[in-house]
GULONU-847053 format. One record per residue (C-alpha): residue in one letter; x, y, z. Coordinates in steps of 0.02 Angstrom, whole numbers, padded with zeros to 5 digits, always signed. Each point is the difference from the previous one (the first is absolute). Layout:
N
AXYZ/...
! end
This chain:
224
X+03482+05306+05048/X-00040+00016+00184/X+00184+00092+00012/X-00083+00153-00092/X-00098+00050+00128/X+00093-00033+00158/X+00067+00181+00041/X+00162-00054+00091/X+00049-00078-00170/X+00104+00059-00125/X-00137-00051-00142/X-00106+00135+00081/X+00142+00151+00040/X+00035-00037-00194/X-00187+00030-00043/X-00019+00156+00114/X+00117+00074-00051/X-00046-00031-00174/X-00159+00090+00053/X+00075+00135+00035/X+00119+00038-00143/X-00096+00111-00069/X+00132+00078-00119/X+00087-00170-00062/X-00154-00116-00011/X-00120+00044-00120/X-00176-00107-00010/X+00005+00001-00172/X+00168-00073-00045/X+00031-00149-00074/X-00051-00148+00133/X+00166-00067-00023/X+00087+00162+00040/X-00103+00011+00167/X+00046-00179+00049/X+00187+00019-00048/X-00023+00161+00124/X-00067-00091+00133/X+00128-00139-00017/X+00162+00112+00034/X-00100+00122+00147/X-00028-00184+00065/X+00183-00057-00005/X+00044+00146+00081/X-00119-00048+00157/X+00045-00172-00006/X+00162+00030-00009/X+00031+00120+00159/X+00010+00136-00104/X+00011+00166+00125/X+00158-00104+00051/X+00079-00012-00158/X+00189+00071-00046/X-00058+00105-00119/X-00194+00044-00042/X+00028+00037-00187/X-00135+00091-00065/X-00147-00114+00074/X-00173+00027+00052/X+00021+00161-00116/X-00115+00088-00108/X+00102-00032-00141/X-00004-00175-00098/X+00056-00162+00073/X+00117-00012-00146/X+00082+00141+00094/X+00012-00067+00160/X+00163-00109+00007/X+00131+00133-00062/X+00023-00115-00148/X+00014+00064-00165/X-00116-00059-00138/X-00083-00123+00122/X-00156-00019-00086/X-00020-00043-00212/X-00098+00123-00112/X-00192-00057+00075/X+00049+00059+00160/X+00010-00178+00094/X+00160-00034+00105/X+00141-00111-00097/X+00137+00020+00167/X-00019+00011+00175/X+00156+00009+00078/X+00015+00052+00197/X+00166-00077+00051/X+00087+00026+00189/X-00157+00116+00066/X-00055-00105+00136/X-00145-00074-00053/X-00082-00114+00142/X-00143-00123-00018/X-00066-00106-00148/X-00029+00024-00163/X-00195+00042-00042/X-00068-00147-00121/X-00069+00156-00089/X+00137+00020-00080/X+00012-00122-00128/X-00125+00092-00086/X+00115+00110-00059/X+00032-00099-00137/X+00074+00106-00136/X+00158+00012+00152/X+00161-00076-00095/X+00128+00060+00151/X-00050-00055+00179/X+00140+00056+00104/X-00024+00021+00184/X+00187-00058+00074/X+00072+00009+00173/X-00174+00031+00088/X-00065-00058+00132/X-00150-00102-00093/X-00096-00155+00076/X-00138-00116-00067/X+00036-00074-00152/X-00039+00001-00194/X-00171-00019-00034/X-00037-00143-00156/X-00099+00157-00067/X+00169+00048-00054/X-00044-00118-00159/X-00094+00167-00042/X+00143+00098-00062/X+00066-00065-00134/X+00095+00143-00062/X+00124+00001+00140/X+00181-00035-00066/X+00074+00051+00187/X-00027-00046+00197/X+00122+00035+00092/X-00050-00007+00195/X+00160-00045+00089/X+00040+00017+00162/X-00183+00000+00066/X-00084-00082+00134/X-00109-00117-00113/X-00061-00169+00029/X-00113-00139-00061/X+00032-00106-00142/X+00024+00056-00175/X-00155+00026-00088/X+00011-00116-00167/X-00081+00098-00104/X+00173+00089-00009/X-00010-00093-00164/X-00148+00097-00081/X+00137+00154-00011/X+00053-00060-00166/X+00110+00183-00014/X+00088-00024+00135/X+00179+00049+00004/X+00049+00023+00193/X-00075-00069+00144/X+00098+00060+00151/X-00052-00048+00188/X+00178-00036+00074/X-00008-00018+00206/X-00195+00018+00027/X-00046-00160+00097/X-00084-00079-00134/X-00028-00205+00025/X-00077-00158-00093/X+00090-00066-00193/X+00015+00087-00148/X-00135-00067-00101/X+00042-00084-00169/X-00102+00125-00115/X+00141+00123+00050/X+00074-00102-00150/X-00131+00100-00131/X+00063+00174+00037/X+00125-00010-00146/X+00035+00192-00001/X+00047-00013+00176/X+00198+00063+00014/X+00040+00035+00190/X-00096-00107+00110/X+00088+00037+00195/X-00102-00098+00140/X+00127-00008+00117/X+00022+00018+00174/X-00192-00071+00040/X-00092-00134+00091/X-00017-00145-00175/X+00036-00171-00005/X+00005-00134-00118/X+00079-00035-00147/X+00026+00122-00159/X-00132-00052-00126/X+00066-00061-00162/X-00126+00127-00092/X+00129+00144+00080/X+00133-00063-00141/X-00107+00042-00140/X+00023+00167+00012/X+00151+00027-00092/X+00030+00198-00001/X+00017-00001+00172/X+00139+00104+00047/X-00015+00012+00182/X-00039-00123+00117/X+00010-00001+00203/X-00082-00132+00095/X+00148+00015+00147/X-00051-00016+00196/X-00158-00112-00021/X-00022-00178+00038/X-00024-00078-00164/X+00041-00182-00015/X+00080-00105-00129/X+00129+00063-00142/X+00010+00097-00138/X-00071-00076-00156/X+00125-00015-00147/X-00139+00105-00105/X+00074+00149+00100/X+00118-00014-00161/X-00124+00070-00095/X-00016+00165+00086/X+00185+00046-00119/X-00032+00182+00056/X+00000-00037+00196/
! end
């Protein structure tokens, strides 16, 4: 990738910097440990980081399972399981980097001021049972490999300025409970796939322009 070795990018601050940790990055760890390294010193660059609310404990010597604040953030192996960074000001898009992060089951980056949109790479991490990305500044269409998250509990990205339908393979996420897309940019009609999901227990489509009515299937979402 070209991106790498631009210097004004964040790609490249991510890999300097990565240079030049010489206490936290060790050559000889696991590949996967280096890359999961590289991932979060890249959020933080892409992501405006000097300007954040609070700078946690990144770009430390210590180990990016340390670096949010949050307790027990990473399983036994060492790879991340949560990243949460919540109301700290966060500004720019999303790296597409970081859907290899794929033993992450909590995504949860809320009331930010992210752009861009999800990446279909997001297919990649299937153990996430939770996004929750409202009140961004995200756009684009949803990507619909959504439906490749077969864990998925919550996905959460009230008022961004997402646009396009809700694609009808939303319909296979059968673990899904709270699904809130409101207060976006979509259109068209709810797709009759969206009733099969029938442990639904939240649901919050409000202040878009979908067409048509509500399907009497809706009657099988008891828990609603």
């Amino acid at each position: 990738n070209d991106t790498l070795y631009r210097a004004a990018s964040a790609q490249y601050q991510a890999l300097l910097w990565m240079a030049n940790d010489f206490e936290g990055t060790d050559p000889e760890d696991d590949q996967d440990k280096v890359i999961q390294r590289y991932i979060m010193t890249l959020i933080f660059f892409c992501t405006k980081g000097s300007n954040w609310t609070e700078g946690f404990n990144f770009l430390s010597p210590d180990s990016e399972c340390q670096w949010t604040g949050v307790a027990e953030a990473c399983d036994a192996d060492g790879f991340l399981t949560v990243l949460e960074i919540p109301k700290n000001n966060m500004e720019g898009p999303l790296p597409v980097e970081i859907t290899l992060l794929t033993r992450l089951q909590r995504l949860d980056l809320n009331t930010n001021q992210l752009t861009g949109t999800l990446p279909p790479e997001i297919a990649n991490m299937t153990s996430l049972h939770h996004i929750n990305l409202i009140e961004n500044r995200m756009d684009n269409t949803l990507p619909t490999e959504l439906h490749q998250l077969s864990a998925l509990q919550s996905f959460l990205v009230f008022r961004n300025s997402f646009s396009g339908t809700i694609d009808s393979t939303i319909g296979q996420l059968l673990n899904l409970t709270r699904l809130h897309v409101g207060a976006n940019l979509l259109t068209g009609s709810l797709p009759e796939e969206l009733y099969n999901i029938k442990g639904m227990l939240e649901l919050d489509i409000r202040q878009n322009s979908f067409t048509g009515t509500l399907s009497e299937r809706i009657a099988n979402m008891q828990n609603l």
